[in-house]
N, C-alpha and C positions, 0 to 999 in steps of 0.2 A: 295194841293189836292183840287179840283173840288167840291164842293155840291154835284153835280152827280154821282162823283166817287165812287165806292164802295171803301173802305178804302182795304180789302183784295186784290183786285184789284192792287190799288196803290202801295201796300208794296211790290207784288209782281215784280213789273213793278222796282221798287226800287231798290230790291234784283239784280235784272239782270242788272241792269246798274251799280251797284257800283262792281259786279263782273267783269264789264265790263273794268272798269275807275281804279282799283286798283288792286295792289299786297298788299295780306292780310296775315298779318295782316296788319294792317296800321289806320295813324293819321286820325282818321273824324271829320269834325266839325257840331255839331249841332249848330242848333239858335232856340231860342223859343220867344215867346211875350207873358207878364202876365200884370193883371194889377199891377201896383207899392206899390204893398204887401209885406212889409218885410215877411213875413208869407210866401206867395206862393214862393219869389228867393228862401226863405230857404229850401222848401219842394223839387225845382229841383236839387237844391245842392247837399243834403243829397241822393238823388238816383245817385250821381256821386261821393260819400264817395269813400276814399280808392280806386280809380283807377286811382289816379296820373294826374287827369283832371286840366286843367286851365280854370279858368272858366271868364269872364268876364262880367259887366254889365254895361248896359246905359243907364239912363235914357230919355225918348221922353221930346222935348222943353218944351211941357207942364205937363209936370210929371205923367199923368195919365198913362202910360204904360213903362216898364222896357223892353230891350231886353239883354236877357241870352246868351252869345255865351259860346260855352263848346267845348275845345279841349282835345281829349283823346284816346287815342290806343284803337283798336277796333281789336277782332282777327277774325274775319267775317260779310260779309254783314248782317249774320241772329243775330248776338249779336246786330248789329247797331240798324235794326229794332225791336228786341224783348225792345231795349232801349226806343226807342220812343214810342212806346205803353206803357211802364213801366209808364211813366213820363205820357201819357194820359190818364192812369186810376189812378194814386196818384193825379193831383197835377188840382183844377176845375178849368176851363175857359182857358188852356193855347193852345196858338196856336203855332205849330210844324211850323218853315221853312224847 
């Protein structure tokens, strides 16, 4: 997402394309980037408790930043993004791919 972009904007644009791209329910995968806080993986994890997610991590060459991939059954575009705002208002500093 853009600076520019209003974020309701985005989600919206969002929603229509993975209606577009998918039969739902179906697997999505997020990515996020935090910095390399045991603290903050743990805080994205725990909002993906109990839904059978596999979650991966890696950390950057120089260890200052962790990328989170999270794969997990999703039963609609509006669960996906109600997801990724969950995770933007829990968890400070993390950037959504």
């Amino acid at each position: 997402m853009s600076e520019k972009q209003n974020p309701e904007e985005f989600y919206k644009k969002l929603e229509a394309q993975l209606y577009d791209t998918a039969t739902w329910p179906s697997e999505y995968l997020y990515k996020f980037i935090v910095k390399s806080d045991v603290q903050k993986i743990a805080e994205i994890e725990a909002l993906f408790n109990n839904m059978g997610a596999v979650i991966n991590t890696i950390e950057s060459k120089n260890g200052k930043y962790t990328s989170v991939s999270i794969n997990v059954l999703m039963r609609d575009p509006k669960a996906v993004i109600a997801k990724y705002k969950e995770v933007a208002e829990n968890v400070e500093g993390v950037i959504s791919l």
